[in-house]
N, C-alpha and C positions, 0 to 999 in steps of 0.2 A: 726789099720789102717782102712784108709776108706774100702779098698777090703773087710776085714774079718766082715765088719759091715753086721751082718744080718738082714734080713727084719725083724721080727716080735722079739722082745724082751722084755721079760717079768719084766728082771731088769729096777734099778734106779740108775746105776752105773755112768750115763753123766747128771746126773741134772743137775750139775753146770756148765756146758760148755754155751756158748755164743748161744744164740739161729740164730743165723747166723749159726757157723759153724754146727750146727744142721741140718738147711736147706739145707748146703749144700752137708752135711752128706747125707741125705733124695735123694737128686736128684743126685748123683752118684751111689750110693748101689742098684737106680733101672734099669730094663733093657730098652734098645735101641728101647721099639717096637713103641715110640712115632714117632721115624724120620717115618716109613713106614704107622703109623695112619695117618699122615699125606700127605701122596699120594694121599688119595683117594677124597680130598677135589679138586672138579670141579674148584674152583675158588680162586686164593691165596686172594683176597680181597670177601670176598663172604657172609660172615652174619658182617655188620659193627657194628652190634649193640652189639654183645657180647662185653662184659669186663671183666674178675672175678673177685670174690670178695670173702669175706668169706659167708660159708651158714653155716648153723645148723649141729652140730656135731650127728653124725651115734649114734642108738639108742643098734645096734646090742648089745650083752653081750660081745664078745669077743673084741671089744675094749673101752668099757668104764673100765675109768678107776681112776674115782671118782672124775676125773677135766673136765672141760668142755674142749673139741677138738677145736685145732686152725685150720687144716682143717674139710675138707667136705671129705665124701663118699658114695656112692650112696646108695639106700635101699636095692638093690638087685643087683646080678652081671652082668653087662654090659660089653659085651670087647669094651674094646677103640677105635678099627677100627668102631665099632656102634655107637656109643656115638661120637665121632666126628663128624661122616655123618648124623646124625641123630640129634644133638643139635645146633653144632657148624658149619653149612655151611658156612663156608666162612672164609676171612683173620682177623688174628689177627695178630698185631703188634709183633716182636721179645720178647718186652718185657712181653707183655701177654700171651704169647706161654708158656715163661719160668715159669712165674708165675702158669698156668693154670697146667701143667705138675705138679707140687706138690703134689694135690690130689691126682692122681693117683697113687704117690709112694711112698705113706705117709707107714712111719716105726712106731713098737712101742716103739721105743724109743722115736718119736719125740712127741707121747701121753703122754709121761710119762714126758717129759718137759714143758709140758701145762702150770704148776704154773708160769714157769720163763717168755716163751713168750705172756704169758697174760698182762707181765710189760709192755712190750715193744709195743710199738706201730708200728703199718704196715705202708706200706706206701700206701696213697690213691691212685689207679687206677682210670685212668678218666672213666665216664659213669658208672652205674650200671650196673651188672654182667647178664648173661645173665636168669639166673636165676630168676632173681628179677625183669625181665623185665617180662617174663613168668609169673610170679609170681601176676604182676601186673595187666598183660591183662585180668589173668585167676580170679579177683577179681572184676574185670567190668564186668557188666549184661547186656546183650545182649537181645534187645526186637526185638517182628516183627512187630514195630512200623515207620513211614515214617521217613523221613531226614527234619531238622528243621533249615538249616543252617540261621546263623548270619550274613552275611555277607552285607557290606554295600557297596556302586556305589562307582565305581572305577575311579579313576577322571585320563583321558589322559593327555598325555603332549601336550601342544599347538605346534604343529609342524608339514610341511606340504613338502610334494615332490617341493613345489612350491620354499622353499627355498634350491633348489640344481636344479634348473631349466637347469640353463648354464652351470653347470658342467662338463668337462671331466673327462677322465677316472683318468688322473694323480690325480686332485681334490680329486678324491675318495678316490685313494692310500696314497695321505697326510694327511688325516688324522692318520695314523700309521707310517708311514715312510716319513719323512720329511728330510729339510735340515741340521738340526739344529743336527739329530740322525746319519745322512750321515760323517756331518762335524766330529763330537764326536768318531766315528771309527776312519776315518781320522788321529786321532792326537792322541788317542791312540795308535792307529797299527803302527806310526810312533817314539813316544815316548818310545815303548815297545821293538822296534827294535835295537832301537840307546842304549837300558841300556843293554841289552843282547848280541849282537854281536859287539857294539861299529859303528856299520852302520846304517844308517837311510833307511827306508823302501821308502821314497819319495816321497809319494803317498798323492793324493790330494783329495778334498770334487769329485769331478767331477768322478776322478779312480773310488770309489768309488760307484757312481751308475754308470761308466761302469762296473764294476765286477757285482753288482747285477743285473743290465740290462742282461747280457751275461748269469746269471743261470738262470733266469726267458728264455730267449730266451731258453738258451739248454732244458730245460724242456717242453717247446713244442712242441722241432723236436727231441726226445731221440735218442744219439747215445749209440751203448754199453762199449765205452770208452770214455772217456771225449779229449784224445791226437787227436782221429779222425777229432776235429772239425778242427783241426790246417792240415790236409791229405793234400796232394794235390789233389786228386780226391773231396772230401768230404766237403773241406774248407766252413765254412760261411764269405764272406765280412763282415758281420755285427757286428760277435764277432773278426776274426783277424783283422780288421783295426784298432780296437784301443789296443789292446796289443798282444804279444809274447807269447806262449805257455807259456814259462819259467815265465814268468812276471804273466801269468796269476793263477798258480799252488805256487808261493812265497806269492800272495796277498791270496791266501784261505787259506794258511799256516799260515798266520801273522797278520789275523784280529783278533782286541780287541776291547770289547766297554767299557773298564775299565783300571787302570793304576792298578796291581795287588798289586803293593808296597802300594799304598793308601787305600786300605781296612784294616781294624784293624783284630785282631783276631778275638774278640769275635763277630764281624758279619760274618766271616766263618765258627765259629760253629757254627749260630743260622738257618743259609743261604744254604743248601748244592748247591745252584745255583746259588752262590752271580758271579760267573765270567759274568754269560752273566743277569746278573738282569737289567742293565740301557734299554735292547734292550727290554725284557721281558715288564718292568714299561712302556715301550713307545707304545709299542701295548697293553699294557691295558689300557691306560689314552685313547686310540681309542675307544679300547672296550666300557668302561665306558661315552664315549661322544653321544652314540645312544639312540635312545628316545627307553623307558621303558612302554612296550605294559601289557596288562591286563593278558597274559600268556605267560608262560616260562616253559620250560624244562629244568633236570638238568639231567646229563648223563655222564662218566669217556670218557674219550679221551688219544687211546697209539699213544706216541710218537715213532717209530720204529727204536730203535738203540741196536743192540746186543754186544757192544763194551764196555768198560769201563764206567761206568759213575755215579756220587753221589749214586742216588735211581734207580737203574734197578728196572722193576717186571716181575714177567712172571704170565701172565693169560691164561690158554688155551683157545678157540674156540673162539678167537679172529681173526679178520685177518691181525692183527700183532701183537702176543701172546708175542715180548720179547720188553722193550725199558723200557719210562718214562711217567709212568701215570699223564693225563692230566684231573683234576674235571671241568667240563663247563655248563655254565647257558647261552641256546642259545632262540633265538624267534622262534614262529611257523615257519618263515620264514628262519630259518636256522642263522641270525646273532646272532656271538656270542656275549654275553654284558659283561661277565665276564670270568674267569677262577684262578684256583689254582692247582699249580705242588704239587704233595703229597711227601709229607716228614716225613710223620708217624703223630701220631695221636697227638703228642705233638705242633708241630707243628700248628694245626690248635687251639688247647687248648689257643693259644697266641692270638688268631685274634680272639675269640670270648667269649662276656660275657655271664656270668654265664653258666659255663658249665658243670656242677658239674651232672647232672642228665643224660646226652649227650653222646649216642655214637658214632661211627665212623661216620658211614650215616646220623646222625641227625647232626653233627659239622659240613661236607661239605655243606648240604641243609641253615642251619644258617649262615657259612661264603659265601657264594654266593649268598644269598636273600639280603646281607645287604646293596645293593645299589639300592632292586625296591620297589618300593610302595608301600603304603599301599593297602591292600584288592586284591592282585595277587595272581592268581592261579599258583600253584607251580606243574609243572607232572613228576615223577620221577620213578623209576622202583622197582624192590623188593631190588635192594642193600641198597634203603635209606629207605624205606619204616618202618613204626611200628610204634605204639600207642603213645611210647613217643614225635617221630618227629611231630607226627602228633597234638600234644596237644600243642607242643612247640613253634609251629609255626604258631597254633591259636592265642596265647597270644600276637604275637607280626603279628597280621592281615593277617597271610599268609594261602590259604589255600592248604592243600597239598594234590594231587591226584595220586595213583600209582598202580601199583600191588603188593602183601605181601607175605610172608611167610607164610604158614598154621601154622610153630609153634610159631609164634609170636600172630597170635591169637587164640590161643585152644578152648579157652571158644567159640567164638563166631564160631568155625567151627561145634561143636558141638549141633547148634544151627540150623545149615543149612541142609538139606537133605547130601546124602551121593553120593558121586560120581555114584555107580550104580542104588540110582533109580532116578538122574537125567539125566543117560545114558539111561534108560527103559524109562523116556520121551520124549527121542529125543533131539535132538540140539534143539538148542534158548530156553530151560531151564534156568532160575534164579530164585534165590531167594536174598533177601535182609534182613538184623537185623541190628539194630542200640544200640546207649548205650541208657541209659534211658532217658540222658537229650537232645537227639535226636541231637546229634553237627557231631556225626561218625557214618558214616554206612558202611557195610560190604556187599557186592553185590557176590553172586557167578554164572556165567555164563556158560552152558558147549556149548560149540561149537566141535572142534575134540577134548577136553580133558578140563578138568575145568579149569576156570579160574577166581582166588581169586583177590577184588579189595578192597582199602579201600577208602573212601576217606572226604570231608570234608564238602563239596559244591557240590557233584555231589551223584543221586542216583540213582535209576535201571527208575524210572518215569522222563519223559517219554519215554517209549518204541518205538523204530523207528525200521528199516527191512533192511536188508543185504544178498548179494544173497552169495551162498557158494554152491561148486561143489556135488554132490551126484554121490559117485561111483556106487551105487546098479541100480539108475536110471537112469545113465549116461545123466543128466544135470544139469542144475541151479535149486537150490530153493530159495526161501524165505524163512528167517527164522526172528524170534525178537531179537531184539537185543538190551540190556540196555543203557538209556542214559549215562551213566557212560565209558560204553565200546567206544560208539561213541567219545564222548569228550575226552578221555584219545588218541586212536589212530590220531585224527587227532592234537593233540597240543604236542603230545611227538616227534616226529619225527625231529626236529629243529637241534640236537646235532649232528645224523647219518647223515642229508642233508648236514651239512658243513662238515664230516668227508669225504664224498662222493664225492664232489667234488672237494677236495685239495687231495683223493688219484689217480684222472683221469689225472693231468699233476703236480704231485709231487717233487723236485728239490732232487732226492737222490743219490747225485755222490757217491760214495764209497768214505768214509773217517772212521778214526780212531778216529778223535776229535768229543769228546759232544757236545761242544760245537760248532762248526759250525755246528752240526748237529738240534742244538736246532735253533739258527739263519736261517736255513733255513725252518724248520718248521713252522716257527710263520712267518715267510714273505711270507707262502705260506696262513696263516690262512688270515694275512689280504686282498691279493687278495683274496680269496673268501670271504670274508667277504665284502668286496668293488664292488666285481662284484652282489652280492645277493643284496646290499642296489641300485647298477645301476639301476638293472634290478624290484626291485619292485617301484620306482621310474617312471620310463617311466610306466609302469602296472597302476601305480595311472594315471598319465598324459595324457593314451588312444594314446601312441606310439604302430602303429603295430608291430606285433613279427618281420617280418622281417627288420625290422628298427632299432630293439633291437642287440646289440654284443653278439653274444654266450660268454660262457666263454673265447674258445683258442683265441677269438681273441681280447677280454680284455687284457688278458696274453700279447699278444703279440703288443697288443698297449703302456702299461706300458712300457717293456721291450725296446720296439725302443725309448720313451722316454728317460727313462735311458741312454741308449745309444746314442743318439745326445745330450746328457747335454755337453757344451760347456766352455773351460777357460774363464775366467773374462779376458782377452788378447786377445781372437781369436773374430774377429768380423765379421769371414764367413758368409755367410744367409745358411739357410738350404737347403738343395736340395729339399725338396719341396714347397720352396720360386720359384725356380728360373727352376723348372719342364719346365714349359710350356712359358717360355721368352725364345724369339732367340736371345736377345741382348746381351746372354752371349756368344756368340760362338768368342769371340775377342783373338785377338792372343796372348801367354804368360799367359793364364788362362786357366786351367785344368776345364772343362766340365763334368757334370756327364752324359753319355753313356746309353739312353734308350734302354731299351731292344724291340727286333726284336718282332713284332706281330707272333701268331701261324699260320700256312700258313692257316688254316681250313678260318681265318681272313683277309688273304691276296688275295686269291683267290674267292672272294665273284666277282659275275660279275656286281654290284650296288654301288655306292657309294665313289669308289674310284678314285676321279677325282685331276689331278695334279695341283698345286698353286705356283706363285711366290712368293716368302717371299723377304722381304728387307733386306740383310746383310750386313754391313760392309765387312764380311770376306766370305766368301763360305764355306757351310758345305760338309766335306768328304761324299761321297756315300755309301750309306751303303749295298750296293747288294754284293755278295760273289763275291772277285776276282777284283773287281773297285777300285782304289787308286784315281779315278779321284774325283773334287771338282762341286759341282753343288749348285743354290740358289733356285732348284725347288723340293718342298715336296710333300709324300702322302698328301688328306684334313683328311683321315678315318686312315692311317695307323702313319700318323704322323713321319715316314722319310725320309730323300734327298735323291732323285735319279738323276742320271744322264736323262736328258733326249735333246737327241743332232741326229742332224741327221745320225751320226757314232757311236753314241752309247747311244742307248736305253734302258738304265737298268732298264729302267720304266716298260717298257711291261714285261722283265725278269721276273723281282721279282715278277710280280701281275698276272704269267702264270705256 
């Protein structure tokens, strides 16, 4: 039995057994200490580039065994809590966890079956191992010779602020959220109703952007229950007058942007997001319609949902460490132009050619480049960072600049001074080494603590100056600072500005479902993403800042949008058609009811001189306590007062 299988055995009693149940022999008979090795990894996604693979069988005497070893083991003994923090920083897929885990508990029986699983072929793991990546850097020569980049003029897209001249705010939001996407919930959410309860949901294109109107509005007055806004103390006219508490709490329960019975199988196992995909495809065909600037940033984005849902992940020292990781390719300017929801590494293995040499970090940087330009500067961080993305993504014009890993490049740290005697020189220390054929350089910086760069197009020349606090002197210095450092901080930042500003008026009611949780997310992206392309827009145009809409009140210009969308039957005008006409005050029509000036306004002693207006009808008095009818208004305060020789609510109100 598996239990009694001991580690280390000297017979050849299971030759003939299946080199599967071998394997699987091999990874039960070893101990548990892998689940607690694996604690101490900072980051579940965190060295993308490992894969394993087979390496070179151990030379030691004690397990050769006159066949060549279908695992790897190390030369000398490393406990596994090292050698994972130490080789393996970061997330590996389930599958390569499992896989990876073999070495280490390799039995001698499963030595002694070498002949038979030599027959058999493995099956290939995407990207090389991490080993062979190592393997590879540390075979590259590293000179202290300049940066030689190839890089040829980047040609703009012909496109100008000028063509979004007259635009509103809504303009901007249709580009991601239109009618067409409004309508398509609509008939789903009602469709999906009618097969399930036998009742129809009833709900129209219009409901519709009232619901979305009404989250966007709640997300910029937050209450801490969503039932408050319906209070009687608390109420908004804006979200009750077009629906019911009840009505409103059945439509977030019952939106679909899909007919569930219409998808086939095999795209729900290829898809683990196929429910909300049509909403998803519709704010990326947005994404993908923004003009493609000469640099980009690529950076993960969590979705914050602790709930059920396809692909959870938990990253620590996030500031939302549980949910759905979000890969995004945004502008210096924070618009995002692309994005992909991670589904494991297979996954992105579908969406990109040849991928055979390609790790994690290097498959997301290739599937997200492949809708910009030639000759764009790509800035990425150390998750995607290493020699192969970086060669990979030459070949097809891109050039990549980030911060690395020190053990991805061994060779070439070895190459560099050592952390303390570029500490013994002070800050604004660098050094730089490149490969021979001068395409890649390696820039090391120490400022409060080193800092490893690689990159493709960018190198420590020329040197610019940056001021940075001294404790010992208690002030500012100057210190030097690499062109590489400069360029990478001012063009990475793209990803965190839009993260930054969808977490300031966020739409997060407490719910249980992924998916409304995902549909409000991505509607929160497009407004920022809509308010960033407004506001750099007028920036080009030489609109002053104050002439510019902050964010909250983009949000809340949308949002009232939304909410005056009107039936194809109702042919009302809007109330701020008919704001400043006294021609509506006719009897048998419901008037919208200006609110009363602040008395700081009323009591001004300039300005407010009394006017006859022409009515048909007389407007009610609006002084507290008056039921009387008068035709004479403030000119400044803009309502009817009574003003008669028995009753003066003119002087009242404006004392």
């Amino acid at each position: 039995m598996a239990d009694n299988t001991p580690r280390r055995s000297n017979g050849h009693s299971r030759s003939k057994q299946c080199p599967e149940v071998v394997e699987l022999l091999g990874l039960i008979s070893g101990d548990n200490s892998e689940v607690e090795d694996l604690s101490d990894i900072d980051d579940v996604v965190g060295d993308p580039e490992f894969q394993p693979s087979q390496q070179e069988p151990s030379g030691s005497e004690e397990d050769s065994s006159g066949c060549e070893d279908p695992f790897a083991q190390p030369s000398k003994p490393i406990s596994g809590r090292k050698r994972l923090r130490d080789e393996h920083k970061g997330y590996r897929s389930d599958r390569d966890i499992a896989r990876s885990r073999a070495p280490k508990r390799r039995s001698q029986t499963q030595q002694d079956e070498a002949d038979v699983s030599n027959n058999v072929p493995e099956e290939t793991t995407p990207g090389p191992s991490h080993q062979e990546q190592s393997k590879k850097a540390r075979e590259m020569r590293w000179t202290a010779s300049p940066l030689t980049p190839k890089q040829a003029q980047f040609e703009h897209e012909e496109e100008t602020a000028q063509d979004r001249e007259d635009w509103t705010p809504l303009d901007y939001i249709e580009q991601y959220i239109d009618k067409d996407l409004m309508k398509m919930i609509a008939d789903c959410s009602n469709a999906t109703s009618l097969a399930r309860s036998g009742y129809t949901l009833n709900t129209s294109t219009d409901e519709i952007y009232h619901f979305f109107g009404a989250c966007i509005w709640m997300s910029c007055v937050p209450y801490p229950a969503i039932r408050m806004y319906w209070s009687n103390g608390l109420r908004f006219p804006a979200v009750t007058e077009k629906f019911t508490r009840d009505r409103f709490f059945r439509l977030r329960r019952s939106l679909k942007v899909l007919i569930d019975y219409d998808v086939p199988e095999h795209r729900r196992e290829r898809d683990k997001f196929w429910k909300v995909r049509p909403f998803l495809d519709r704010i990326l065909k947005g994404c993908k319609s923004q003009a493609r600037p000469e640099c980009v940033s690529i950076d993960e984005q969590m979705i914050p949902f602790t709930g059920v849902c396809p692909y959870r992940q938990y990253i620590p020292m996030k500031p939302n460490p549980v949910g759905v990781k979000n890969f995004v390719c945004a502008t210096a300017d924070g618009i995002v132009l692309d994005f992909d929801l991670y589904q494991g590494a297979d996954a992105l293995l579908e969406q990109v050619e040849e991928p055979e040499d390609l790790g994690l970090g290097s498959l997301v940087i290739d599937r997200l480049s492949q809708t910009l330009r030639p000759n764009t500067n790509v800035y990425c961080d150390q998750f995607f960072t290493s020699v192969q993305a970086v060669e990979h993504m030459m070949k097809k014009q891109m050039y990549v600049t980030g911060t690395v890993m020190r053990n991805r490049i061994s060779a070439a740290v070895q190459k560099l001074p050592t952390d303390k005697e570029m500490k013994k020189d002070g800050r604004g220390t660098s050094a730089q080494v490149t490969t021979e054929d001068g395409k890649i350089c390696v820039v090391k910086w120490y400022d409060n603590k080193p800092v490893l760069m690689m990159s493709a197009v960018h190198g420590r020349e020329p040197e610019n100056t940056c001021q940075r606090w001294d404790k010992k002197q208690k002030r500012y210095v100057t210190i030097p600072r690499p062109s590489i450092i400069h360029e990478y901080n001012s063009k990475m930042g793209g990803v965190d500005l839009v993260d930054r500003m969808m977490s300031y008026y966020r739409m997060n009611g407490r719910t249980k479902k992924w998916t409304l949780r995902m549909l409000m997310h991505f509607t929160d992206l497009a407004l920022a993403n809509s308010w960033l392309l407004y506001r750099k827009d007028l920036n080009l145009c030489g609109t002053p800042k104050k002439n510019i809409m902050q964010f909250l009140e983009f949000r809340m210009e949308v949002a009232m949008t939304f909410l005056s969308q009107r039936d194809n039957d109702n042919n009302n005008s809007d109330f701020s058609e008919l704001e400043d006409d006294p021609d509506i005050l006719v009897q048998g029509k419901k008037s919208p009811v200006k609110a009363v000036p602040h008395v700081s306004i009323r009591r001004r002693a300039n300005a407010h001189l009394p006017e006859a207006v022409d009515l048909k009808n007389a407007a009610r008095c609006r002084a507290k306590g008056c039921s009387g009818k008068t035709r004479v208004q403030c000119g400044t305060c803009k309502v009817f007062l009574c003003l008669q020789a028995g009753r003066n609510c003119y002087r009242a109100f404006h004392t």
